[in-house]
DRENZA-186842 format. One record per residue: residue in three letters; x, z, y of N, C-alpha, C, O in turn; residue number from 1. Coordinates in nm, 2 decimals. Atoms other than C-alpha are relative to their C-alpha. Layout:
<nodes>
NODE type   n_c1   n_c3   n_c2  ca_c1  ca_c3  ca_c2   c_c1   c_c3   c_c2   o_c1   o_c3   o_c2 seq
NODE  ala      X      Z      Y      X      Z      Y      X      Z      Y      X      Z      Y NUM
...
</nodes>
This chain:
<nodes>
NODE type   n_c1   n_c3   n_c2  ca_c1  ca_c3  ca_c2   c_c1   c_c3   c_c2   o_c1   o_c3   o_c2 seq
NODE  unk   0.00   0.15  -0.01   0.02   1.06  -1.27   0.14  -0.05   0.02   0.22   0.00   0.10   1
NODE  unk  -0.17   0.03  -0.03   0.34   0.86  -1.30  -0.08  -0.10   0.12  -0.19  -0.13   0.15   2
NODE  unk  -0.02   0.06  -0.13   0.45   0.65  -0.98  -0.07  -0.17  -0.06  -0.15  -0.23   0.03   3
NODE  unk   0.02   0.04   0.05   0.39   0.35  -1.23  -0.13  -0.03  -0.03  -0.15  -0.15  -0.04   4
NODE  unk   0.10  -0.01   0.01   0.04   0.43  -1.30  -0.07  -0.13   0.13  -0.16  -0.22   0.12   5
NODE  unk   0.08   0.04  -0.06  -0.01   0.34  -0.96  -0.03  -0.18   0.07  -0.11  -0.23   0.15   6
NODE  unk  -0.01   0.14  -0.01   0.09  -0.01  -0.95  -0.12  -0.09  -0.06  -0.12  -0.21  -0.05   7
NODE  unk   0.08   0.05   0.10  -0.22  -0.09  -1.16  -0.13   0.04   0.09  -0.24   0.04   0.03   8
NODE  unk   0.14  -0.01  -0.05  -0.49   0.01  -0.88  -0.01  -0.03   0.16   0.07   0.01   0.25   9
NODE  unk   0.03   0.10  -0.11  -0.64  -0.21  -0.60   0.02   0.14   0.12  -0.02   0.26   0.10  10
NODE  unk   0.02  -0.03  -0.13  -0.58  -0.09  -0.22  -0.15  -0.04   0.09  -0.20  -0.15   0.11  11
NODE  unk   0.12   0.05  -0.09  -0.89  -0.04  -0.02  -0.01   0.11   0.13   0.01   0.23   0.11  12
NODE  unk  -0.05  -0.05  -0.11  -0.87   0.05   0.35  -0.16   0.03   0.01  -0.25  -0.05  -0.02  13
NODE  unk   0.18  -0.01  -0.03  -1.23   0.24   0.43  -0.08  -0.04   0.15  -0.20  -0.05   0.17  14
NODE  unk  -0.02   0.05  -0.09  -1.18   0.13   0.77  -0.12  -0.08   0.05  -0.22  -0.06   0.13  15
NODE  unk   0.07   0.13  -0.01  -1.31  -0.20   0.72  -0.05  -0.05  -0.12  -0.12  -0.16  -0.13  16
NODE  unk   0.07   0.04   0.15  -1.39  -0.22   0.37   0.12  -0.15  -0.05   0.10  -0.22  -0.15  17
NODE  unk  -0.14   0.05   0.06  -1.05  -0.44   0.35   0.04   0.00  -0.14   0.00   0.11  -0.19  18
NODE  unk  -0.04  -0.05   0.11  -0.90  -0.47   0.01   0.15  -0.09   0.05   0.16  -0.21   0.08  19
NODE  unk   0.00  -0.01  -0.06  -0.59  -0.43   0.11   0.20  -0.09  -0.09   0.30  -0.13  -0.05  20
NODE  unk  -0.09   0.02   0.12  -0.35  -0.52  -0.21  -0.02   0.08  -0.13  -0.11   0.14  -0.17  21
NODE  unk   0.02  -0.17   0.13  -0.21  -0.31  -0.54   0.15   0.03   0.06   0.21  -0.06   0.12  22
NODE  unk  -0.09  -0.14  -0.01   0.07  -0.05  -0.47   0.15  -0.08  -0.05   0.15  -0.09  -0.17  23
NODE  unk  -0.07   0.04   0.03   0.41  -0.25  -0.47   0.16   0.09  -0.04   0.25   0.07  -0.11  24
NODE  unk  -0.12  -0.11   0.03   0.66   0.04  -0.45  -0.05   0.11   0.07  -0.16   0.11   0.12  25
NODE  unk   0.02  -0.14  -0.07   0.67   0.41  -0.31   0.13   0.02   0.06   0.24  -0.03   0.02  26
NODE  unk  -0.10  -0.13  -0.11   0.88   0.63  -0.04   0.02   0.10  -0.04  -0.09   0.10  -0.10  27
NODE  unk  -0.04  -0.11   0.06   0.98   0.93  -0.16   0.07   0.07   0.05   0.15   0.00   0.11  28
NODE  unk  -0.05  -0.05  -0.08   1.13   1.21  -0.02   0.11   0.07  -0.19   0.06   0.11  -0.29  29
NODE  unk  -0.05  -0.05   0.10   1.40   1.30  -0.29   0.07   0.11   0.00   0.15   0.12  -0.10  30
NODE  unk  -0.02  -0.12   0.03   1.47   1.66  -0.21  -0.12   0.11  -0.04  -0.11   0.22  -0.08  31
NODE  unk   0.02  -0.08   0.07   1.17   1.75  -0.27  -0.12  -0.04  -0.10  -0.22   0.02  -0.13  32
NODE  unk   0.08   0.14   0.07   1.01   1.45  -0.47  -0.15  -0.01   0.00  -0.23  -0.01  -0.09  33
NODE  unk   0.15   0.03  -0.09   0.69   1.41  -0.24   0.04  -0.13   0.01   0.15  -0.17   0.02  34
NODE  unk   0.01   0.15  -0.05   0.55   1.05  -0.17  -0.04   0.01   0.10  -0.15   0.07   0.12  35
NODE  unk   0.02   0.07  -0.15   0.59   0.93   0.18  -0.09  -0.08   0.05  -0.16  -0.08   0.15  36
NODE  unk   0.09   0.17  -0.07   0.44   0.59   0.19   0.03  -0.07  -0.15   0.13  -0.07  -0.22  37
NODE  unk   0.01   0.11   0.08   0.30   0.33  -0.04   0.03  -0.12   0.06  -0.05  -0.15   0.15  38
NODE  unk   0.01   0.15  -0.05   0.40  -0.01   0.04  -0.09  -0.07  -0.10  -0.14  -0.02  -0.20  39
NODE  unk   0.13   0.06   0.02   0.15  -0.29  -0.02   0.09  -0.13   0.08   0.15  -0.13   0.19  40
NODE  unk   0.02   0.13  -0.03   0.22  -0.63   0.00  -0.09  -0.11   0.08  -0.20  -0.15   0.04  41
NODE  unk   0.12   0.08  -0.05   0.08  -0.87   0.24  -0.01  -0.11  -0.05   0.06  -0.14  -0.15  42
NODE  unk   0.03   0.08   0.07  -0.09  -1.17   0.18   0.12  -0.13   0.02   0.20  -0.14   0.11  43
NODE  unk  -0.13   0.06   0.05   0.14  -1.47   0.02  -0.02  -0.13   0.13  -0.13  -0.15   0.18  44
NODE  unk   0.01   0.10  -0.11   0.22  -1.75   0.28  -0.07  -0.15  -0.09  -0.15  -0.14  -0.19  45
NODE  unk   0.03   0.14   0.05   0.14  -2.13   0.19  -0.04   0.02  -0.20   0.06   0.04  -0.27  46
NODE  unk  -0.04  -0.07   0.14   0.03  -2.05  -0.19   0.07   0.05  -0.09   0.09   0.02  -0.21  47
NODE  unk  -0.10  -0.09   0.05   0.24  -1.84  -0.25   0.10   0.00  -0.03   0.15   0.10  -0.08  48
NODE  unk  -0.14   0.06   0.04   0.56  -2.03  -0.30   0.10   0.04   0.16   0.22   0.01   0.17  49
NODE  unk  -0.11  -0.03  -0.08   0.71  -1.91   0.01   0.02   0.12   0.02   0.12   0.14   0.10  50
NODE  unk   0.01  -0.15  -0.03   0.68  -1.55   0.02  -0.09   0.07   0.04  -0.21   0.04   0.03  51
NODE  unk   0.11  -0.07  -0.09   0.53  -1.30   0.22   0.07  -0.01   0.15   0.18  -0.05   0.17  52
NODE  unk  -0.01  -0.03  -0.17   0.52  -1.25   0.63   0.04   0.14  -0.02   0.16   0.18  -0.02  53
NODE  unk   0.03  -0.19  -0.02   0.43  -0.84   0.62  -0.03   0.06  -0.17  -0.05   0.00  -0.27  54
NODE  unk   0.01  -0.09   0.06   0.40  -0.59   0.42  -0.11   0.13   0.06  -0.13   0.13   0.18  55
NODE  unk   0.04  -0.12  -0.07   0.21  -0.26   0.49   0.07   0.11  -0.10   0.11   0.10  -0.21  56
NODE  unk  -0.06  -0.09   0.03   0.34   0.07   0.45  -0.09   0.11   0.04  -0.06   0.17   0.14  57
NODE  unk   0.07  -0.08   0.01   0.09   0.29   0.42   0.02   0.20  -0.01   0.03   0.24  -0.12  58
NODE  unk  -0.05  -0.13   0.02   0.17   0.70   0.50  -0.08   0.06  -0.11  -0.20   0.03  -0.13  59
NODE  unk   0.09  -0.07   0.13   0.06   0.92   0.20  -0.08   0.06   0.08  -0.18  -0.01   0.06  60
NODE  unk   0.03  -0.09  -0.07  -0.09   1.16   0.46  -0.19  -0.11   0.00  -0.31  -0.07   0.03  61
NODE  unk   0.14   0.12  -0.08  -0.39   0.85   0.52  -0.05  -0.07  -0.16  -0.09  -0.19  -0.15  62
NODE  unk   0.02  -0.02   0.09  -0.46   0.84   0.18  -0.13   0.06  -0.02  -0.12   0.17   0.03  63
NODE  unk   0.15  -0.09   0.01  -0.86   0.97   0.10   0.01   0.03  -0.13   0.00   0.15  -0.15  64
NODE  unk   0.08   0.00   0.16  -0.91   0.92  -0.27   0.07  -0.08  -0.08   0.07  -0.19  -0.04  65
NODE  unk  -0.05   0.08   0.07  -0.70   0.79  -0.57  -0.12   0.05  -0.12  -0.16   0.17  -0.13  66
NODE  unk   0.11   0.07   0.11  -0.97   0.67  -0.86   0.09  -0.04  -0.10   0.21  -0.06  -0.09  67
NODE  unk  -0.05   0.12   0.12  -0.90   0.50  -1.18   0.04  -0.09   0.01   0.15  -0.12  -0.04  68
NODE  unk  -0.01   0.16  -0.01  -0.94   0.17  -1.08   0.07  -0.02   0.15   0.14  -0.12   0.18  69
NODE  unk  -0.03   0.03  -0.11  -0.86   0.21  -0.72   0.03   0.11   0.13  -0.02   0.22   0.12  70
NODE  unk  -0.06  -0.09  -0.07  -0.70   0.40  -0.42  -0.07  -0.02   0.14  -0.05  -0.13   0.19  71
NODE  unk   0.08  -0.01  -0.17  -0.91   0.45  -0.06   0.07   0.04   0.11   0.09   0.16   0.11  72
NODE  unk  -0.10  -0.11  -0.11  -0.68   0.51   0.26  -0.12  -0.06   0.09  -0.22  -0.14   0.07  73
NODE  unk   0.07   0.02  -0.14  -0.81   0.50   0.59   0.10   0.00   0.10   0.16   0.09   0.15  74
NODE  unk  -0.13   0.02  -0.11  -0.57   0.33   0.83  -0.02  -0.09   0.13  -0.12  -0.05   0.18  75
NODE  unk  -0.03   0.04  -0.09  -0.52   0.11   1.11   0.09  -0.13  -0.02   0.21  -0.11  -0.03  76
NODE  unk  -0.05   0.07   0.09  -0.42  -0.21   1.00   0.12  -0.07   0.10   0.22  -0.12   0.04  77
NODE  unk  -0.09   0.04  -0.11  -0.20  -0.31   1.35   0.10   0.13  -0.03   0.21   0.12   0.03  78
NODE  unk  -0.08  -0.18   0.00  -0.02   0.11   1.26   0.08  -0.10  -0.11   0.17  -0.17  -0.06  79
NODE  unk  -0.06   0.00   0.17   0.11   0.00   0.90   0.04  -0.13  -0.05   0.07  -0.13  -0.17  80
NODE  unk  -0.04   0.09  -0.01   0.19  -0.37   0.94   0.12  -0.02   0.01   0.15  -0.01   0.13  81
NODE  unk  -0.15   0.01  -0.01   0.58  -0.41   0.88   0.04  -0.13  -0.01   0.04  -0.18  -0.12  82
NODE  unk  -0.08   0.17   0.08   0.75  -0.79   0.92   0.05   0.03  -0.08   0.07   0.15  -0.10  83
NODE  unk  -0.08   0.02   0.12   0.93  -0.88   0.64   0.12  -0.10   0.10   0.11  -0.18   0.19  84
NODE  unk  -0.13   0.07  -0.06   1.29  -1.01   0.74   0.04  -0.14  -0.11   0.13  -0.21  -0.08  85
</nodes>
């Protein structure tokens, strides 16, 4: 699967049954080209014309199940909450 692929399937935390975003970039470890963490966009401020607040950064490790359509982590949504500067 390219990294690309994964931009095209919905975030769902099993948590809470959250949906959670889609896959805005990856972490990567580049010696030995393992993924770290998905980031995930939080939701858009005022519609959407101002940005975002957070992000989430989801560890690969918390990851259950990537699907067709969609990717399952199981996280902690106060763990993986990153401000945005």
């Amino acid at each position: 699967m390219r990294i690309c692929d994964l931009r095209d399937k919905e975030v769902i935390n099993t948590k809470d049954c959250k949906i959670l975003g889609f896959v805005a970039d990856v972490i990567f470890d580049i010696c030995n080209g393992c993924i770290i963490a998905l980031i995930i966009p939080g939701p858009a401020k005022i519609c959407g014309f101002l940005g975002r607040e957070i992000e989430y950064i989801i560890p690969y490790k918390c990851v259950q199940c990537i699907g067709p359509d969609v990717i399952l982590v199981e996280v902690c949504i106060e763990e993986i909450t990153n401000k945005c500067v």
